[in-house]
N, CA, C and O atoms as a Tripos MOL2 file, in Angstrom:
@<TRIPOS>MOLECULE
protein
  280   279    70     0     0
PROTEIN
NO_CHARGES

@<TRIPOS>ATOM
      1 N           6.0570   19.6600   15.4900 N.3       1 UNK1
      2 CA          6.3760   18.3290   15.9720 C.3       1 UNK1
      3 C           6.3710   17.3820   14.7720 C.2       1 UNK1
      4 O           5.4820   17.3810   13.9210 O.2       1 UNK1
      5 N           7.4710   16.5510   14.7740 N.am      2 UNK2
      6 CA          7.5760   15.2970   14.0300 C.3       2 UNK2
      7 C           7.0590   13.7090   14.1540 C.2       2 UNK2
      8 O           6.6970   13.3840   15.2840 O.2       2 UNK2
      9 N           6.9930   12.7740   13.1960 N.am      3 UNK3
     10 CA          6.1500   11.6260   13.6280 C.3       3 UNK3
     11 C           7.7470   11.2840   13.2510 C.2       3 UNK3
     12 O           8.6390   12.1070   13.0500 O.2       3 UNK3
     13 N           7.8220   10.0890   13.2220 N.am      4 UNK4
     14 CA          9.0950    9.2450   12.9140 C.3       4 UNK4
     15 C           8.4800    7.6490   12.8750 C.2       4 UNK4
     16 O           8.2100    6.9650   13.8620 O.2       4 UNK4
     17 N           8.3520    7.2970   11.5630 N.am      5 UNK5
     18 CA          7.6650    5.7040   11.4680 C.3       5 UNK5
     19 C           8.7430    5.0460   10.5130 C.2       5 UNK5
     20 O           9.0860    5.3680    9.3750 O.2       5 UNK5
     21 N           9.1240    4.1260   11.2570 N.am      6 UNK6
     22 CA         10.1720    2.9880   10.8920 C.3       6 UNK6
     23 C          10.0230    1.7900   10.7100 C.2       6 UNK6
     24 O           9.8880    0.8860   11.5350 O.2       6 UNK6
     25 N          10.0610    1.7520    8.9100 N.am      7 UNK7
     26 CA          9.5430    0.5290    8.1890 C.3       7 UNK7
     27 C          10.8540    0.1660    8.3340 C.2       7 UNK7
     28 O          11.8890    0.8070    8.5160 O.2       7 UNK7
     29 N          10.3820   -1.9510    8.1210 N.am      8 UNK8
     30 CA         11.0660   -3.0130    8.2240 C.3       8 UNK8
     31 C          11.4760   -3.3680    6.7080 C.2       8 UNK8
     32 O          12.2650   -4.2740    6.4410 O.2       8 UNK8
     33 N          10.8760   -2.5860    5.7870 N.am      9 UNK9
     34 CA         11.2450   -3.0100    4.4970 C.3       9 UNK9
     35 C          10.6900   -1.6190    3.3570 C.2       9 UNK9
     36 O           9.5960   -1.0620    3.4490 O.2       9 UNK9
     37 N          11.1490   -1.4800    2.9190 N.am     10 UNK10
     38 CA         10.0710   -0.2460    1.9010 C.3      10 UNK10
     39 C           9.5580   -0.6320    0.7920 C.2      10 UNK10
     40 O           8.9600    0.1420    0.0440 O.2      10 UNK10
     41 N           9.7630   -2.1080    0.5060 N.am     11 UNK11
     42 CA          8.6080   -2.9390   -0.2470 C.3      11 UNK11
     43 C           8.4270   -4.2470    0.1130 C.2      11 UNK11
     44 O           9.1650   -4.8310    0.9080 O.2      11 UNK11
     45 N           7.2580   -4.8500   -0.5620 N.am     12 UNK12
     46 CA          6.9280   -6.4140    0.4160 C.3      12 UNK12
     47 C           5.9510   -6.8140   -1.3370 C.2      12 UNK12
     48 O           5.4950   -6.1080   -2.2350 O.2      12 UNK12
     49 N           6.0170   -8.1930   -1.0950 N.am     13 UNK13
     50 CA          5.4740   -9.1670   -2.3150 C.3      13 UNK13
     51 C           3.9510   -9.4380   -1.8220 C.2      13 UNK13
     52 O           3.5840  -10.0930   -0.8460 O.2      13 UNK13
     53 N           3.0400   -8.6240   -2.9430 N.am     14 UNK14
     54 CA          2.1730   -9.1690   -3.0120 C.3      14 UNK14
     55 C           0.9840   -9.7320   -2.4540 C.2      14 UNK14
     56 O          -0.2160   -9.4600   -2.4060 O.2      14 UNK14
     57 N           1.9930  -10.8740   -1.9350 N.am     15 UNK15
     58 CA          0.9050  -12.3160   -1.4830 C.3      15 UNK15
     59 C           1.3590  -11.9170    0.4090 C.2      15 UNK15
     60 O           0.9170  -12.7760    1.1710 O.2      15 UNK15
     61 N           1.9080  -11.1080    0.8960 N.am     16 UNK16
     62 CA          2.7850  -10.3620    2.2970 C.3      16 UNK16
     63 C           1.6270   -9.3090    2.2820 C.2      16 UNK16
     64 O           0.7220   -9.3700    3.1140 O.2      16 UNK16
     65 N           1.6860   -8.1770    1.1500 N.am     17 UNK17
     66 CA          1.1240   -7.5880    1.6750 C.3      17 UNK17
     67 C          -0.6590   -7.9450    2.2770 C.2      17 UNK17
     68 O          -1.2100   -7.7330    3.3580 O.2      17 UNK17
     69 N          -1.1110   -8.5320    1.0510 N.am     18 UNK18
     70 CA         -2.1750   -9.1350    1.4650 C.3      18 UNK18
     71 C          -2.6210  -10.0410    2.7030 C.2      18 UNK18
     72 O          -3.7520  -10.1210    3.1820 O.2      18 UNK18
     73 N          -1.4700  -10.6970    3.1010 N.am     19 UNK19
     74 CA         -1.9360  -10.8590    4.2990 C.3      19 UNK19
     75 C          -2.2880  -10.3280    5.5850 C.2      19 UNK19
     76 O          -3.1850  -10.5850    6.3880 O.2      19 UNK19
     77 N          -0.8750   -9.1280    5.5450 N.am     20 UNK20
     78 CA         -0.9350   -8.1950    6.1720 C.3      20 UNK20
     79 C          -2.0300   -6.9760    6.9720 C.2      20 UNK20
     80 O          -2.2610   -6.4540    8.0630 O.2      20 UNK20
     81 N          -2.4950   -6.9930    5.4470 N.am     21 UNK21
     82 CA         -3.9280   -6.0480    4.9340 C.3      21 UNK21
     83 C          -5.3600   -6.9140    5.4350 C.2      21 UNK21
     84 O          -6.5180   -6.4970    5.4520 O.2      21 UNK21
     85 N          -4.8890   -8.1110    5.7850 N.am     22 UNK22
     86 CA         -6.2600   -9.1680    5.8550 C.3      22 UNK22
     87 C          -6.9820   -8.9070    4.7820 C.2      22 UNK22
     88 O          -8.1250   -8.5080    5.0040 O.2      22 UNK22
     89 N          -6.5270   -9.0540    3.2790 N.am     23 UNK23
     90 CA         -7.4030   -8.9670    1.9800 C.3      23 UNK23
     91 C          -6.6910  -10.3750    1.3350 C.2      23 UNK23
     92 O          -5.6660  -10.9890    1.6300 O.2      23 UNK23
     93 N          -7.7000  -10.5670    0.3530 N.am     24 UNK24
     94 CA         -6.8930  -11.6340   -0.8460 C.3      24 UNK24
     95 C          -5.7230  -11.1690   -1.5820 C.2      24 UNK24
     96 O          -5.6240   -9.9660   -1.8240 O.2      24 UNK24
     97 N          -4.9460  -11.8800   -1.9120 N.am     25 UNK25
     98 CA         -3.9100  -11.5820   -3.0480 C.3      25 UNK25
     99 C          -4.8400  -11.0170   -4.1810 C.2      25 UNK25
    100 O          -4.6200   -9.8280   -4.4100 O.2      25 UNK25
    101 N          -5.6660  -11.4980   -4.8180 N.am     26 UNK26
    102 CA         -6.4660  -11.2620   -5.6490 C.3      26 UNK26
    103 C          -7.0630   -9.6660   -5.5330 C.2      26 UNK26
    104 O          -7.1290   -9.0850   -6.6160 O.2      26 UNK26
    105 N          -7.4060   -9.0680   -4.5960 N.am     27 UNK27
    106 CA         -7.8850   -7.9180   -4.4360 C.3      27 UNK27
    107 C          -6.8450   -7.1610   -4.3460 C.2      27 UNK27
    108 O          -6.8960   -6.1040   -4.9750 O.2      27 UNK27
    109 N          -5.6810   -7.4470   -3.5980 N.am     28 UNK28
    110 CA         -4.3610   -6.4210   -3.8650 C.3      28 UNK28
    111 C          -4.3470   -6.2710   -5.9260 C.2      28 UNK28
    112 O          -4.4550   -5.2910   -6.6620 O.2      28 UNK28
    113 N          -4.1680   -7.7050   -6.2010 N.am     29 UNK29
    114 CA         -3.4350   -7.6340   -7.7760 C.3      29 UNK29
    115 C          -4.5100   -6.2080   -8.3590 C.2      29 UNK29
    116 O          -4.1570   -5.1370   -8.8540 O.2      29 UNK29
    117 N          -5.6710   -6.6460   -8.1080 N.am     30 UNK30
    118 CA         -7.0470   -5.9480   -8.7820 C.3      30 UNK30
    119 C          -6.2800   -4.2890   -8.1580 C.2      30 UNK30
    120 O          -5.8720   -3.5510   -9.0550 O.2      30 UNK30
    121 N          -6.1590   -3.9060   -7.0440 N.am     31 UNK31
    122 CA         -5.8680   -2.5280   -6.4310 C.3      31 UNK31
    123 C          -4.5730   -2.3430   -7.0730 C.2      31 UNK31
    124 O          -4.1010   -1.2400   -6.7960 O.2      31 UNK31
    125 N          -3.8980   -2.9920   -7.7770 N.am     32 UNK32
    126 CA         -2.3680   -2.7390   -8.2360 C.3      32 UNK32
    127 C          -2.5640   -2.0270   -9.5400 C.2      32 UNK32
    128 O          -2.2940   -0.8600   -9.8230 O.2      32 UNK32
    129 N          -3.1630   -3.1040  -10.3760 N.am     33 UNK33
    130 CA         -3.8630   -3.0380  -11.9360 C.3      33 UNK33
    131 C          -4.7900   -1.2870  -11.5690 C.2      33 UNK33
    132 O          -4.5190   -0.3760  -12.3520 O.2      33 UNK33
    133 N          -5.6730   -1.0230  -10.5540 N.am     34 UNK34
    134 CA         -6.3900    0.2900  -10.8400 C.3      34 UNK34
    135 C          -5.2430    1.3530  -10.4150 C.2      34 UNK34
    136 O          -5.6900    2.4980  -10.3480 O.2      34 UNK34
    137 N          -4.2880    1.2690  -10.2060 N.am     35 UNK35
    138 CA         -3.0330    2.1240   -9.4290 C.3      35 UNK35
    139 C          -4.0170    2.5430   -8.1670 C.2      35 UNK35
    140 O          -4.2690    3.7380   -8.3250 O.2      35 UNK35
    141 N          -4.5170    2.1670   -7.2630 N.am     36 UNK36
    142 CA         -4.8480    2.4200   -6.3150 C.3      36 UNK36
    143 C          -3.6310    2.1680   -5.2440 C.2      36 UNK36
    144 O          -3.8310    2.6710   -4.1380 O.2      36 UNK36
    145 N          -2.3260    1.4170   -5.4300 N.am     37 UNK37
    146 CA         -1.7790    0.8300   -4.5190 C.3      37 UNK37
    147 C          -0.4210    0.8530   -5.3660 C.2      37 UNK37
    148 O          -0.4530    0.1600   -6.3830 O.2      37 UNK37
    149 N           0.8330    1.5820   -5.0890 N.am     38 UNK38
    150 CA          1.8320    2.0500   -5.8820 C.3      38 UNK38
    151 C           2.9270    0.7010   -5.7290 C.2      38 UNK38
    152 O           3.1850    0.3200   -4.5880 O.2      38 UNK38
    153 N           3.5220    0.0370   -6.8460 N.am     39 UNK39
    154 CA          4.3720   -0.8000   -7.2520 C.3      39 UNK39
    155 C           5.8830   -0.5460   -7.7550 C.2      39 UNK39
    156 O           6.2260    0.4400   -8.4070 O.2      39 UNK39
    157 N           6.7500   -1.6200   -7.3380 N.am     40 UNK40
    158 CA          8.3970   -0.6840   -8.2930 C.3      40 UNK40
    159 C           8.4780   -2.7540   -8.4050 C.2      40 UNK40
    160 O           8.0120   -3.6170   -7.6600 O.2      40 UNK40
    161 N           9.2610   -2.8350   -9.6470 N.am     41 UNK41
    162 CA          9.4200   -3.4670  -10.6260 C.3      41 UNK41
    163 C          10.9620   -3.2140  -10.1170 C.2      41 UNK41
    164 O          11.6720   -2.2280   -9.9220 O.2      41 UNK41
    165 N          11.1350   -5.0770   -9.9770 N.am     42 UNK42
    166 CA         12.6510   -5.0470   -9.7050 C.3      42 UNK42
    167 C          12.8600   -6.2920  -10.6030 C.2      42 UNK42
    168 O          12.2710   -7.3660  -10.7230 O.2      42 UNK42
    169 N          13.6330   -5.8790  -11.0190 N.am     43 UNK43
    170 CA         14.0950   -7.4410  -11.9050 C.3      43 UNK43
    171 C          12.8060   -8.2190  -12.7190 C.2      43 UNK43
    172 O          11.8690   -7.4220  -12.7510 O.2      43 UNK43
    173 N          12.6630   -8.7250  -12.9810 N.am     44 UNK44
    174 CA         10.9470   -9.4570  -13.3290 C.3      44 UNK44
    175 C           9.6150   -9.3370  -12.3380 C.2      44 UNK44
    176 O           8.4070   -9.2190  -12.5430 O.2      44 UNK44
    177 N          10.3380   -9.4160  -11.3260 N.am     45 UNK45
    178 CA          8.9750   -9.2330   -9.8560 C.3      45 UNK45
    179 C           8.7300   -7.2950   -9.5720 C.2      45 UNK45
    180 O           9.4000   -6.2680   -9.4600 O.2      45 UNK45
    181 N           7.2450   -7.7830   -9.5700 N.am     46 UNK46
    182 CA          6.9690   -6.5910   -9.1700 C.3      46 UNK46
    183 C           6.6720   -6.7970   -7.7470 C.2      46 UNK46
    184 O           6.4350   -7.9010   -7.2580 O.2      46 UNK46
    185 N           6.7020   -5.3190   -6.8900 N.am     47 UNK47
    186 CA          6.3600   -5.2730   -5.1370 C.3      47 UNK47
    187 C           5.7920   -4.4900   -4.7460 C.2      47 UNK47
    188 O           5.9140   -3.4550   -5.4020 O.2      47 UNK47
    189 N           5.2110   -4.4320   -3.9930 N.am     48 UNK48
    190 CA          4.3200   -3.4410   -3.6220 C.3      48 UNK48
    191 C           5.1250   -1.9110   -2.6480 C.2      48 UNK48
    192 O           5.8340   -1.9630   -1.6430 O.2      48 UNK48
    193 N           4.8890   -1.2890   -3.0460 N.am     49 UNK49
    194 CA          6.3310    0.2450   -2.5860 C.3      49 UNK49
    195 C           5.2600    0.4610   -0.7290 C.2      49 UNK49
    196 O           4.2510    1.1110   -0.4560 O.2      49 UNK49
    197 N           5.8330   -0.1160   -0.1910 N.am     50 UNK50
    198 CA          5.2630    0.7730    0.9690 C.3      50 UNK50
    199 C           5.7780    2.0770    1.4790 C.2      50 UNK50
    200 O           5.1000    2.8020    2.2070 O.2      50 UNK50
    201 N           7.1420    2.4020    1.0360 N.am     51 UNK51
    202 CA          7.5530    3.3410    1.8120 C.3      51 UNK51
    203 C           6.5790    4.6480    0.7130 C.2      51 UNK51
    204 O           6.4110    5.7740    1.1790 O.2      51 UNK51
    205 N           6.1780    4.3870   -0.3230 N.am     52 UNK52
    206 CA          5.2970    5.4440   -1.0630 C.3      52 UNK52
    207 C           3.6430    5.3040   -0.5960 C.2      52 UNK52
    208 O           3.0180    6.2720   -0.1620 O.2      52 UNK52
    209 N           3.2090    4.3140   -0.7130 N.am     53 UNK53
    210 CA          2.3870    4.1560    0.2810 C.3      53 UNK53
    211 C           2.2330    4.9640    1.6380 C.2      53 UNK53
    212 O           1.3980    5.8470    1.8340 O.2      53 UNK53
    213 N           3.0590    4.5660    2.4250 N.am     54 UNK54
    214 CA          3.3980    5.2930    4.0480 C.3      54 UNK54
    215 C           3.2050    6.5590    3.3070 C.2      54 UNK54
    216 O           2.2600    7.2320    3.7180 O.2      54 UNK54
    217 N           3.9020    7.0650    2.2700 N.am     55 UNK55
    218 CA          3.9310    8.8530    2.2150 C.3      55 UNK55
    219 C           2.7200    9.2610    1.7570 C.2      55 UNK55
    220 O           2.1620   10.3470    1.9160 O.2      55 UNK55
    221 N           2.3670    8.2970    1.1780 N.am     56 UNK56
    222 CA          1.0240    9.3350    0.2430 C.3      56 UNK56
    223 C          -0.5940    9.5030    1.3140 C.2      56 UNK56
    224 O          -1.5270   10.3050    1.3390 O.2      56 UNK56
    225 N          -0.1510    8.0190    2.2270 N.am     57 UNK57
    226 CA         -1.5320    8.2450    3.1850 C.3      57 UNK57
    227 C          -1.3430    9.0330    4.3320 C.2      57 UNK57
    228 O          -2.3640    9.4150    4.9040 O.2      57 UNK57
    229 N           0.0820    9.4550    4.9240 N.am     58 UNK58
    230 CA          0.1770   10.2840    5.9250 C.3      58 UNK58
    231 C           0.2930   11.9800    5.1530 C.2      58 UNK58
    232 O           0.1990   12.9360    5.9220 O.2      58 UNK58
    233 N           0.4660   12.2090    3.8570 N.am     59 UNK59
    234 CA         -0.0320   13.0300    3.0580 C.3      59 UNK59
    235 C          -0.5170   13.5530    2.5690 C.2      59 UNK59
    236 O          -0.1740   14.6180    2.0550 O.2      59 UNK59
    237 N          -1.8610   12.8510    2.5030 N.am     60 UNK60
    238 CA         -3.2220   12.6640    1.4390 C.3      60 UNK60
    239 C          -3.8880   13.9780    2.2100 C.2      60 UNK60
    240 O          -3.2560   14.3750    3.1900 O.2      60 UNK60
    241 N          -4.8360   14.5320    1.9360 N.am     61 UNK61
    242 CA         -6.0880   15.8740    2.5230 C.3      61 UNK61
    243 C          -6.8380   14.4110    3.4550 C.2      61 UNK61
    244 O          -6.8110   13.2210    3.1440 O.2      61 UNK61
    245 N          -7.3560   14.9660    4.4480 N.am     62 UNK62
    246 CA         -8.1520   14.5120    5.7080 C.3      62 UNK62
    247 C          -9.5480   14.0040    4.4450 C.2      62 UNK62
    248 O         -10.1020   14.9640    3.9100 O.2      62 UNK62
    249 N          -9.8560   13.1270    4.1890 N.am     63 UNK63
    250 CA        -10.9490   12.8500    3.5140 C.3      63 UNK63
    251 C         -11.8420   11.6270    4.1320 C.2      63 UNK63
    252 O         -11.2420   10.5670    4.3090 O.2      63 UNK63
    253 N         -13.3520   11.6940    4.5050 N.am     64 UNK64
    254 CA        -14.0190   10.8030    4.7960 C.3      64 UNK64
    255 C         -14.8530   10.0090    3.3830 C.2      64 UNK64
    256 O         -15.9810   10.1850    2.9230 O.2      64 UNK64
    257 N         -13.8090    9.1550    3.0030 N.am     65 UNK65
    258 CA        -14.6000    8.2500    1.7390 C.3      65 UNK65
    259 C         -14.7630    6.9860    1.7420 C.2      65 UNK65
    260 O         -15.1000    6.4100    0.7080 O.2      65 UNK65
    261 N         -14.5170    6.2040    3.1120 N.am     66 UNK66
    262 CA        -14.6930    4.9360    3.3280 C.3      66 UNK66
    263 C         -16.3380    4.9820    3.7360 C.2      66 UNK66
    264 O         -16.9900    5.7090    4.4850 O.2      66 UNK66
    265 N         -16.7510    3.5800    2.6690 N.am     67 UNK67
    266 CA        -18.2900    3.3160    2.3950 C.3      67 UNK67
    267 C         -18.5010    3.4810    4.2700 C.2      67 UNK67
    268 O         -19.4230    4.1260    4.7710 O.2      67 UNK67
    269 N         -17.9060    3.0740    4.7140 N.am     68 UNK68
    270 CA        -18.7310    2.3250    6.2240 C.3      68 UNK68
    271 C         -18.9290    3.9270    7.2730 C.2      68 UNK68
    272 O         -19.7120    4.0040    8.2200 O.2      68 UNK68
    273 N         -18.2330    4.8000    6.9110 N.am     69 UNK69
    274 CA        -18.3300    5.6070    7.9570 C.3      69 UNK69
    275 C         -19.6320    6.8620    6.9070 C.2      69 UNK69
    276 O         -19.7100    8.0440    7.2440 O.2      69 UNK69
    277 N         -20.1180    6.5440    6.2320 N.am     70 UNK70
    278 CA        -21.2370    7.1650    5.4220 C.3      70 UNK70
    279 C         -22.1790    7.0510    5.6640 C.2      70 UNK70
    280 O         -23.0590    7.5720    4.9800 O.2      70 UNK70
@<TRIPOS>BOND
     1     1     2 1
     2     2     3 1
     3     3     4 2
     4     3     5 am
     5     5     6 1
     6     6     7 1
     7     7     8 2
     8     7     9 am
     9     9    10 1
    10    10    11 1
    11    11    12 2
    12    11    13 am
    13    13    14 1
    14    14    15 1
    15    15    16 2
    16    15    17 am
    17    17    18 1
    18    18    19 1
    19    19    20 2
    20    19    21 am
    21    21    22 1
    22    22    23 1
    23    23    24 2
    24    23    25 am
    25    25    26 1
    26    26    27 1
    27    27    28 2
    28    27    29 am
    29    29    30 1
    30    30    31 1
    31    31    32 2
    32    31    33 am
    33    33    34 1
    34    34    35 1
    35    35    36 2
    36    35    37 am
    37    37    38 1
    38    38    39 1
    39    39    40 2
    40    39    41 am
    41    41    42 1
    42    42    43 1
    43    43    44 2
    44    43    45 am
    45    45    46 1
    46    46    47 1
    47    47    48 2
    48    47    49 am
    49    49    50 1
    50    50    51 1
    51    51    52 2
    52    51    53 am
    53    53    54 1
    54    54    55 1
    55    55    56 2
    56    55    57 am
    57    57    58 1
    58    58    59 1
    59    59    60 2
    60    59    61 am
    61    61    62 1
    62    62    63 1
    63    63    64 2
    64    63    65 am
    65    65    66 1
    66    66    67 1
    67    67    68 2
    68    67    69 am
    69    69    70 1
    70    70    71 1
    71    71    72 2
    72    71    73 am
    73    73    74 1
    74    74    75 1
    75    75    76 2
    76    75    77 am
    77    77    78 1
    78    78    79 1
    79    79    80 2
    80    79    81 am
    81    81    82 1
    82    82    83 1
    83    83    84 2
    84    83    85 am
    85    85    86 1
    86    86    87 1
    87    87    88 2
    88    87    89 am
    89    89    90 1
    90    90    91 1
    91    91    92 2
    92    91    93 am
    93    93    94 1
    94    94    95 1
    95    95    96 2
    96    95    97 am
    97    97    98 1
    98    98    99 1
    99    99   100 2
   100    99   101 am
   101   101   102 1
   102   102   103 1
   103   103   104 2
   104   103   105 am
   105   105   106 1
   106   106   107 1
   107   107   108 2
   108   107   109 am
   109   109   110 1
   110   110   111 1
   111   111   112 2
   112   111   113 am
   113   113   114 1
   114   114   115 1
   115   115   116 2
   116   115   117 am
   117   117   118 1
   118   118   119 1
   119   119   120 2
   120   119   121 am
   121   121   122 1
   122   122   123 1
   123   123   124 2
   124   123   125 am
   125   125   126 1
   126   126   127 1
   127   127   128 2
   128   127   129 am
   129   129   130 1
   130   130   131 1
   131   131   132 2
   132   131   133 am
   133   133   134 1
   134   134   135 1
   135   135   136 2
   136   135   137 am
   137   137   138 1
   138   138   139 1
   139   139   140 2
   140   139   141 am
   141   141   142 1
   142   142   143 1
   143   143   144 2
   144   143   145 am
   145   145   146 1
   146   146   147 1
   147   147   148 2
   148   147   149 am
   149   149   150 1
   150   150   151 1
   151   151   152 2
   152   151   153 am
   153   153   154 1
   154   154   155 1
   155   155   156 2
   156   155   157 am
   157   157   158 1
   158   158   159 1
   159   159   160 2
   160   159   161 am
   161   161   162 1
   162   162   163 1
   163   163   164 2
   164   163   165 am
   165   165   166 1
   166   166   167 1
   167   167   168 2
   168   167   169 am
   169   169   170 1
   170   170   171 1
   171   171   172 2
   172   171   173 am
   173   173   174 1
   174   174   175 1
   175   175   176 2
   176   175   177 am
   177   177   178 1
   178   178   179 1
   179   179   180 2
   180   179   181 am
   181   181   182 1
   182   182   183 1
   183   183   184 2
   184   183   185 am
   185   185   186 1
   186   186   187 1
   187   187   188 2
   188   187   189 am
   189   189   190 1
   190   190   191 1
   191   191   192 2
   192   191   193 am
   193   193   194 1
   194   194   195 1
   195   195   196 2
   196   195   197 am
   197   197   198 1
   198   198   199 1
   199   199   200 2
   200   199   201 am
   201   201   202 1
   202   202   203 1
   203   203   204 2
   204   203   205 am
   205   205   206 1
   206   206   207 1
   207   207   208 2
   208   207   209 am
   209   209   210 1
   210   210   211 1
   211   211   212 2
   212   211   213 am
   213   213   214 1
   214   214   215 1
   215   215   216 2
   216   215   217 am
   217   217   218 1
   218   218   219 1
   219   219   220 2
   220   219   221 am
   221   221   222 1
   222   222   223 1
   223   223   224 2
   224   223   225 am
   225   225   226 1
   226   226   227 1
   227   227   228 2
   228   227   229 am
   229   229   230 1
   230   230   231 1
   231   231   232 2
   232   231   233 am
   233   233   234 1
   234   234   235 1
   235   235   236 2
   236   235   237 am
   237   237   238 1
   238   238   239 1
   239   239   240 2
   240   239   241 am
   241   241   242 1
   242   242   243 1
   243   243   244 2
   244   243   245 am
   245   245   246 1
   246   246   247 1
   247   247   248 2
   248   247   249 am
   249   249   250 1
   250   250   251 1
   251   251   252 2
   252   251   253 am
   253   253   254 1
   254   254   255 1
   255   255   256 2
   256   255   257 am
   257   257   258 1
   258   258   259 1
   259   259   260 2
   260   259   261 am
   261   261   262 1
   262   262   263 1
   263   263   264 2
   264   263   265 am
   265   265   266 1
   266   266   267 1
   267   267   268 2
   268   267   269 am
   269   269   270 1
   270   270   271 1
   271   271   272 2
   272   271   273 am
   273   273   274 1
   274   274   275 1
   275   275   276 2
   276   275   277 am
   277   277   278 1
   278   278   279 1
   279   279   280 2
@<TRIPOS>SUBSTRUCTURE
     1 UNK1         2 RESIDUE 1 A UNK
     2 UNK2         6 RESIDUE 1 A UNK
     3 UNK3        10 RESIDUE 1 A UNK
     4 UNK4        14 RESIDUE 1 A UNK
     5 UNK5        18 RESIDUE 1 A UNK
     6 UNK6        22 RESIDUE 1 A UNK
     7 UNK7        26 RESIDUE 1 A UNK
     8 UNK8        30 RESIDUE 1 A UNK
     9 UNK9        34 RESIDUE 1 A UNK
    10 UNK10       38 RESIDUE 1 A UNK
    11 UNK11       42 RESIDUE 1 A UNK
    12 UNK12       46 RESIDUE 1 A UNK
    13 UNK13       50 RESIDUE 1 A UNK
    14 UNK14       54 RESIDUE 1 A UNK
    15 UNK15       58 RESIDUE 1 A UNK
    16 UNK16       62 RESIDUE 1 A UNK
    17 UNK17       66 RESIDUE 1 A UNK
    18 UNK18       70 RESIDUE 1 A UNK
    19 UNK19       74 RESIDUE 1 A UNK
    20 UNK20       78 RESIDUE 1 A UNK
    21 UNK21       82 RESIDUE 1 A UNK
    22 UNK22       86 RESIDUE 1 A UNK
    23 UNK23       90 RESIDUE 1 A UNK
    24 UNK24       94 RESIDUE 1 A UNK
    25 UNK25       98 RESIDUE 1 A UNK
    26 UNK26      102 RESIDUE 1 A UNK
    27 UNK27      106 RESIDUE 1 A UNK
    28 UNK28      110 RESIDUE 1 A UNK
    29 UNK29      114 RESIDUE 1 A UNK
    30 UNK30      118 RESIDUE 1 A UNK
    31 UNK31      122 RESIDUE 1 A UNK
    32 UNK32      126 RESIDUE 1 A UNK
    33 UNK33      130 RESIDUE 1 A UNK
    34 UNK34      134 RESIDUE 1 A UNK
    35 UNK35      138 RESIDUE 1 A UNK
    36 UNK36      142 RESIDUE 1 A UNK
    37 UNK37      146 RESIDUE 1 A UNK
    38 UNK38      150 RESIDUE 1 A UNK
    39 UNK39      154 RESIDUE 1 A UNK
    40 UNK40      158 RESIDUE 1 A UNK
    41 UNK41      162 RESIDUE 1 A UNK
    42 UNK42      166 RESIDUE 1 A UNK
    43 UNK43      170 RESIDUE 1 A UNK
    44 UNK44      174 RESIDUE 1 A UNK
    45 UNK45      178 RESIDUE 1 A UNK
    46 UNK46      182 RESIDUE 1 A UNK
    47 UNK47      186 RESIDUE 1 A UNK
    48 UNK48      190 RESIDUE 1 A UNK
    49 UNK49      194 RESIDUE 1 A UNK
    50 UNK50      198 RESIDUE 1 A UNK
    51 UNK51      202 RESIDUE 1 A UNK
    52 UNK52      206 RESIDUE 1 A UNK
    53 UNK53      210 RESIDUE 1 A UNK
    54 UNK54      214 RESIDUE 1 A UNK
    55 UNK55      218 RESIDUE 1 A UNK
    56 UNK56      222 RESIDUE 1 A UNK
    57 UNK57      226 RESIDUE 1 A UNK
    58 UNK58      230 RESIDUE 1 A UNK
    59 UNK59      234 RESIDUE 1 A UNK
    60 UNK60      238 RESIDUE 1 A UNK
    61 UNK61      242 RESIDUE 1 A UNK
    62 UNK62      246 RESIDUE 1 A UNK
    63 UNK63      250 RESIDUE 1 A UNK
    64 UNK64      254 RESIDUE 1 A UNK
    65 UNK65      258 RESIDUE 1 A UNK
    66 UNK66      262 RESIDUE 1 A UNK
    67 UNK67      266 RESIDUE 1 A UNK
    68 UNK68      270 RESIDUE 1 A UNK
    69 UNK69      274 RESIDUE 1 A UNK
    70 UNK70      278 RESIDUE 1 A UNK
C-alpha cells in the first residue's frame, strides 16, 4: 500500500516555515546553519526544501529521540 501526500509548494521562506512549525524564525535560521533542516538557494534567497524534508522524515528508521518522550 501507498501513502500519497500533496504539497502546496515544495519550498516555503523561512519566516512561513516558522510559523507553520510554531517556532521562531530564529530557531529555523539556527536548524538551517546545523543542516538539521534541508535548503535550495534560488536566486539570492534561500528556502526551506520541504518536498526533501517530507522525504527524509517519512524515510528516516523509526527512532525515539525526542527529549519529551524519554
Amino acid at each position: 500500500m501507498s501513502n500519497q501526500i500533496v504539497l502546496d509548494t515544495p519550498v516555503m521562506t523561512i519566516d512561513k516555515f516558522a510559523e507553520k512549525a510554531g517556532v521562531t524564525p530564529a530557531s529555523v535560521r539556527s536548524m538551517v546553519v546545523e543542516l538539521q533542516i534541508p535548503t535550495k538557494k534560488m536566486g539570492k534567497r534561500r528556502f526551506i526544501n520541504i518536498a526533501k524534508l517530507t522525504h527524509d522524515c517519512l524515510n528516516e528508521p523509526d527512532q525515539n529521540t525526542s527529549r519529551e518522550e524519554e
